[in-house]
C-alpha positions in Angstrom: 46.2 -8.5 5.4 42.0 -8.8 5.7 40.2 -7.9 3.8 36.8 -7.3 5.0 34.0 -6.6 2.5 30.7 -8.0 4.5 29.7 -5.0 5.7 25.4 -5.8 4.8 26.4 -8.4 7.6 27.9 -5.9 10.2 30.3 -3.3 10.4 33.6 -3.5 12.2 32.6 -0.8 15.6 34.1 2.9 15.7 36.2 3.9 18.1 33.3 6.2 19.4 31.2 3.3 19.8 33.9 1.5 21.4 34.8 4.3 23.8 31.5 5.2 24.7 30.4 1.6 25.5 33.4 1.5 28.0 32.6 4.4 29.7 29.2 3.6 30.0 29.7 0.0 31.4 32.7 1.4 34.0 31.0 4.6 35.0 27.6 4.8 34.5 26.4 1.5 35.7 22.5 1.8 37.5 19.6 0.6 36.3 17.2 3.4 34.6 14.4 2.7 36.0 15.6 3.3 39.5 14.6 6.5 40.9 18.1 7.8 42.4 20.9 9.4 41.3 22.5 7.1 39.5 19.5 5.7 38.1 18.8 9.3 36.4 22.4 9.3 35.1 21.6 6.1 32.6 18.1 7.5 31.9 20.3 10.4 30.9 22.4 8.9 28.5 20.0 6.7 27.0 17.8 9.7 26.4 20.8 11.2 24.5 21.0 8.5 22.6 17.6 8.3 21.8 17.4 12.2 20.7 20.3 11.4 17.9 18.7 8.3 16.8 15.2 10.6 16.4 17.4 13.4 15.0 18.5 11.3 12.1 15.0 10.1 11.1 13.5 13.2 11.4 11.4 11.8 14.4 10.3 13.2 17.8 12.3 11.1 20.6 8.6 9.6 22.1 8.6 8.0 18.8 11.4 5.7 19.5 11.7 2.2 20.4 14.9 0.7 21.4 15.2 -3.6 20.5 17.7 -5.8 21.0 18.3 -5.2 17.1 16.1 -5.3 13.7 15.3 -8.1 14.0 12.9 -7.8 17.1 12.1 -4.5 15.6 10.9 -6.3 12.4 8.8 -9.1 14.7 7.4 -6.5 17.2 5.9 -4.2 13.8 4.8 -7.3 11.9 2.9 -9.1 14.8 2.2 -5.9 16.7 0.8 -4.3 13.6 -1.6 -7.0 12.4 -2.9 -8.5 15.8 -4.1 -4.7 16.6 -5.5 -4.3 13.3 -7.2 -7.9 12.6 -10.3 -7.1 13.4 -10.6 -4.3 10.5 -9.5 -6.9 8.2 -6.9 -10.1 7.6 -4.6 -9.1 4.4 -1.0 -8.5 4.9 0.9 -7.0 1.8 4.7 -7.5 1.5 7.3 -9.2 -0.5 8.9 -12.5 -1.3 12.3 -10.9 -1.2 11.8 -9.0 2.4 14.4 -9.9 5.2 13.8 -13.4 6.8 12.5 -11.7 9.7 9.6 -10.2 8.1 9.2 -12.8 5.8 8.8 -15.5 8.4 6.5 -13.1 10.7 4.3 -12.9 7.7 4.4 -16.7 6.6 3.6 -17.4 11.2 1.0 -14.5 10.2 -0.6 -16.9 7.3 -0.6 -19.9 8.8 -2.8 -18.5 12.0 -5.4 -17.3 9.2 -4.1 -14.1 7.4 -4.7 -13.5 3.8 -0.8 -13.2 3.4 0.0 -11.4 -0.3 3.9 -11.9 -1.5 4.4 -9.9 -4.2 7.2 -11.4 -6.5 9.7 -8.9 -8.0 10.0 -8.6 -11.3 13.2 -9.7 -13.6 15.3 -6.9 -11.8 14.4 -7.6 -8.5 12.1 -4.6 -7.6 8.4 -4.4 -6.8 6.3 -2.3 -9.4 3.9 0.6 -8.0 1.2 -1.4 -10.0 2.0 -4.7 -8.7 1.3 -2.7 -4.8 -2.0 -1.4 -6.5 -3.4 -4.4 -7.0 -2.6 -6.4 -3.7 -3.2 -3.4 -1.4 -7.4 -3.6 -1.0 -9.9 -2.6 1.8 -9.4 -5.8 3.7 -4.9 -4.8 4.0 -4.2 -4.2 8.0 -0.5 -4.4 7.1 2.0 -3.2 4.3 5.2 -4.3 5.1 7.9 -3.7 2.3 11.8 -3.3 2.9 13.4 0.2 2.2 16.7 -1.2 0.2 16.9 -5.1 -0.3 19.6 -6.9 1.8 20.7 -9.1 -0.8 21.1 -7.0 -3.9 20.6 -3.7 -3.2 17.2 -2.9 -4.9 15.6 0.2 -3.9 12.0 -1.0 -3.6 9.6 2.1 -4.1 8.6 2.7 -0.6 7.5 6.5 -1.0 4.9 5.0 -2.7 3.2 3.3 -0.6 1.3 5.2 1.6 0.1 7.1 -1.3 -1.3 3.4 -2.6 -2.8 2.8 0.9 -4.8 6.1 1.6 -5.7 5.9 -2.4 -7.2 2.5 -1.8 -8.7 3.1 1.3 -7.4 0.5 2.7 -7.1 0.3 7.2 -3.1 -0.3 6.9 -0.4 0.7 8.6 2.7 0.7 6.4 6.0 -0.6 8.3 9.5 -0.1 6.7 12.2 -2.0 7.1 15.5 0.5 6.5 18.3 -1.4 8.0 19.8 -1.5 5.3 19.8 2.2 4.4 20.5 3.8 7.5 22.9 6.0 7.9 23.7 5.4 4.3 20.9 7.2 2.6 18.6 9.6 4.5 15.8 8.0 6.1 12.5 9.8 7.3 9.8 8.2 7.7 7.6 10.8 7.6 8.5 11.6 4.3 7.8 8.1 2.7 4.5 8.1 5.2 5.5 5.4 7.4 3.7 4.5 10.6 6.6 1.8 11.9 10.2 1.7 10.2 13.2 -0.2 11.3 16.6 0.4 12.1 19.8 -1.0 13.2 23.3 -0.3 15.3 25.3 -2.7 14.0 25.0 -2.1 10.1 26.2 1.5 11.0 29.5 0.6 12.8 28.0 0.7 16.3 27.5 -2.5 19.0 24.9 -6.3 18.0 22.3 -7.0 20.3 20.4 -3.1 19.7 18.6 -1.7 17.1 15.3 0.3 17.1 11.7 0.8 15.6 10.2 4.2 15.1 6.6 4.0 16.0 4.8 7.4 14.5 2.9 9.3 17.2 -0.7 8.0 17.6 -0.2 5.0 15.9 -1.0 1.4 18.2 0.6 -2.3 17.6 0.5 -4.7 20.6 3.7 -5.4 22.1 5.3 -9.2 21.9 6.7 -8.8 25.6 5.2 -8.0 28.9 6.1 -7.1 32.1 7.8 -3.4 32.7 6.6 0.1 32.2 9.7 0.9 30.5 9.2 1.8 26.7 5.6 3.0 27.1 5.2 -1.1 27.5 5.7 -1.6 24.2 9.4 -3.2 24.8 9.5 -3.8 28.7 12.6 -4.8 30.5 15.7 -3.0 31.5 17.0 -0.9 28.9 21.3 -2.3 27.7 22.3 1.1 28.6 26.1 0.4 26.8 24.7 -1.0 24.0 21.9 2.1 23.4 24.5 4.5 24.0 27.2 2.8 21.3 24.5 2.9 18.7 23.9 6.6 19.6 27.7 7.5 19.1 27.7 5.3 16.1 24.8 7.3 14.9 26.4 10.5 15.7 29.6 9.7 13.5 28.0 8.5 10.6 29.6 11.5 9.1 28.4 13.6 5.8 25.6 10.8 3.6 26.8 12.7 0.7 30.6 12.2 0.5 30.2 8.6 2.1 28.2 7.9 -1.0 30.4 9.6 -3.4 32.8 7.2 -2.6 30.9 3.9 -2.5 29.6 4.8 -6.1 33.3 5.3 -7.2 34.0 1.7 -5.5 30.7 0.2 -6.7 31.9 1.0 -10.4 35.4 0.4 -10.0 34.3 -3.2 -8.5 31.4 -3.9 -11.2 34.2 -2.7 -14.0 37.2 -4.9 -12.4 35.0 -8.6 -11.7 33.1 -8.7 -14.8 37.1 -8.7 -16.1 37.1 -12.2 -14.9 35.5 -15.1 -16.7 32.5 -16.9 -15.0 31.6 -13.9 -13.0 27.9 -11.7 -13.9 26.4 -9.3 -12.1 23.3 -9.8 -9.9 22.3 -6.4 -8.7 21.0 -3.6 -11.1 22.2 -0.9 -12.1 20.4 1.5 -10.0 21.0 -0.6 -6.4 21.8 0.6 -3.9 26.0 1.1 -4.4 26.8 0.3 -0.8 25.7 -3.5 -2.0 27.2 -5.8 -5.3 25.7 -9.5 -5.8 27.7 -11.1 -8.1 27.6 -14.9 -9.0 31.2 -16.8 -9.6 29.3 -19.5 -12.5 30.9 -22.6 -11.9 32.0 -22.8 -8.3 29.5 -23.0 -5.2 29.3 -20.3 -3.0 30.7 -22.0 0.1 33.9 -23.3 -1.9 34.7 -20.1 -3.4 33.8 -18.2 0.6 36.5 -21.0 2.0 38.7 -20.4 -0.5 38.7 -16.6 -0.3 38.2 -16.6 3.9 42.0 -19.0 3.5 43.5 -15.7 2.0 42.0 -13.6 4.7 39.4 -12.2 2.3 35.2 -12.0 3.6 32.8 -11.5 1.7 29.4 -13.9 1.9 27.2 -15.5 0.1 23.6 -13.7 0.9 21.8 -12.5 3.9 24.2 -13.7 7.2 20.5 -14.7 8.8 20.1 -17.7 6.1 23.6 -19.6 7.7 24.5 -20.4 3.7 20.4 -21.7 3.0 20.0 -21.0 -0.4 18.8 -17.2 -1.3 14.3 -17.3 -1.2 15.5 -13.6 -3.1 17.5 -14.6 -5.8 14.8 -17.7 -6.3 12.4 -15.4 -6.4 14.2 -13.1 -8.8 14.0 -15.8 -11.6 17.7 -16.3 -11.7 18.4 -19.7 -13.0 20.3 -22.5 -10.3 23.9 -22.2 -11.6 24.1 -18.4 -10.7 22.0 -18.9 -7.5 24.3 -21.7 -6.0 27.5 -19.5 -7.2 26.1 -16.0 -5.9 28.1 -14.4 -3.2 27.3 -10.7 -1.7 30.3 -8.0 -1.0 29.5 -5.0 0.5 31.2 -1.7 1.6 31.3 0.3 4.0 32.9 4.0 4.5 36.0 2.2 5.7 36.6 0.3 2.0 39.2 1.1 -0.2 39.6 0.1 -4.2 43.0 -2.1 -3.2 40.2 -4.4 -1.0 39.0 -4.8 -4.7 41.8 -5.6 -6.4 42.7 -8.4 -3.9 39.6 -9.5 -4.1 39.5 -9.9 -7.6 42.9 -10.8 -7.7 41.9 -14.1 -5.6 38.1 -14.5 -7.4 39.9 -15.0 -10.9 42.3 -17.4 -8.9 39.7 -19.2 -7.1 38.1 -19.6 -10.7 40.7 -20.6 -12.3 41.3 -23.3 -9.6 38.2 -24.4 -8.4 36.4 -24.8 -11.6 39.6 -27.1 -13.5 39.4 -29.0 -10.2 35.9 -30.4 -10.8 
């Protein structure tokens, strides 16, 4: 039987999703630009889509962006945010622990000549309000900061931020990644006083290939493509009507945030309880992480053997961020952690769909693969 628990990766689709997709690509097939009948009907159902993805952040539907997924979303905010802003000033504030798609924007961003500031976390993984303080100054066009980290789960303090900016007088716009808390926590950007925040279909049990960025009304970043009017030009091109819609009836069957996360705490627990059981294995996360994420480190066994192992029982999990392709985690480096739980670490994470018998498979194969792997050396 699988077990699947690499749900930070992607999500398996819902029915909804799946349905609505189909529909959409038998039924309602014409291009949304055009300016006929069935033209109007995909305009229509993209515009549905878009009203529950603004619905769910609190947003007005003008305000969304649809992208072929977070991580344009990231690039398009990062680059769109500083090259209208550069000539107020040239600093960039974000993290050494932010998703590898900000991070790299920002590190392209430095080497053309911004004052790039990455703030390290601190022994438990988070960014301190004071550390945001000190980097954010007059010259800062750009906060960029992650909403819950991929990796481990850290809540980084993003309702402070704006707060920090305005405070500091600084010319920033503040841009929030929050693909990993979507449609697991409530997100509104307007309450953490974001100008650009990120989101994604496929972490919520909708299609790849779509995600979206809010873009607060008023607020200007130049666009990375050119060459439509669809999108207020900000994202040109024909709109992937199937996809847009999948993400909006993944959106739309998130389901109650409360009881969702009633029941990843009790797993969370039960999980943290039942692998530290096993010898070799520590925790990585904090306490206070977010629960739908657990970064764990198997001492003694590299991750890839112990993801081969596990994968030959039908069991996924994964070893960090799927972006990095097995690279060795920039977050857990930057965390301090020393090279032994580094090399070992390996990232499960939940979804609505888990159940505690995924955990005690998986641990019943961890303590095996530890038990094997590390008297095989």
């Amino acid at each position: 039987m699988e077990i699947y628990l690499d749900n930070s990766a992607t999500t398996k689709p819902c029915k909804e999703a799946i349905d609505k997709m189909m529909f959409v690509l038998e039924n309602v097939y014409g291009n949304p630009s055009s300016l006929h009948k069935v033209g109007f009907e995909a305009e229509k159902e993209i515009t549905y889509a878009r009203k529950t993805i603004a619905k769910l952040l609190g947003a007005d539907t003008d305000e969304i962006i649809f992208t072929s997924g977070g991580t344009e979303a990231n690039n398009t905010a990062v680059f769109g945010a500083a090259l209208a802003r550069q000539k107020t000033g040239s600093r960039i504030v974000t993290t050494a622990v932010e998703h590898s798609s900000v991070y790299e924007s920002c590190q392209e961003l430095s080497r053309r000549g911004f004052d790039v500031v990455f703030l390290e976390p601190q022994s438990g993984g988070n960014i301190s309000e004071e550390q945001l303080s000190e980097a954010i100054d007059g010259n800062t066009v750009l906060v960029s900061v992650m909403m819950v980290n991929n990796e481990t789960g850290v809540k980084l303090p993003v309702d402070k931020i704006a707060k920090i900016i305005k405070k500091n007088n600084a010319p920033a716009l503040f841009h929030c990644d929050a693909v990993q808390a979507f449609g697991k926590i409530p997100v509104r950007p307007s309450k953490i006083g974001a100008d650009l925040l990120t989101v994604s279909s496929h972490k919520i049990h909708g299609p790849k290939g779509v995600g979206a960025l809010y873009i607060k009304k008023g607020t200007y970043i130049k666009p990375l493509l050119y060459g439509g009017e669809q999108q207020r030009k900000i994202r040109p091109g024909t709109e992937a009507v199937p996809l847009i819609c999948g993400f909006g009836a993944a959106a739309e069957n998130i389901g109650s945030m409360s009881e969702n996360m009633e029941k990843i705490k009790e797993l969370h627990n039960y999980a943290v309880e039942t692998l530290t059981g096993i010898d070799g294995v520590e925790i990585n996360s904090p306490g206070d992480c977010l629960p739908y994420i657990l970064n764990i480190s198997a001492v003694g066994v590299r991750s890839e053997t112990m993801l081969h192992f596990l994968e030959s029982r039908e069991i996924y999990i994964s070893s960090g961020s799927a972006c990095a392709k097995g690279k060795k985690s920039h977050v857990l480096t930057s965390m301090g952690l020393d090279a032994a739980r580094i090399d070992s670490a390996l990232r499960i994470s939940f979804s609505k769909n888990s159940q505690k018998s995924d955990i005690d498979i998986l641990a019943q194969y961890l303590r095996e693969g530890m038990d094997t792997l590390v008297h095989s050396k």
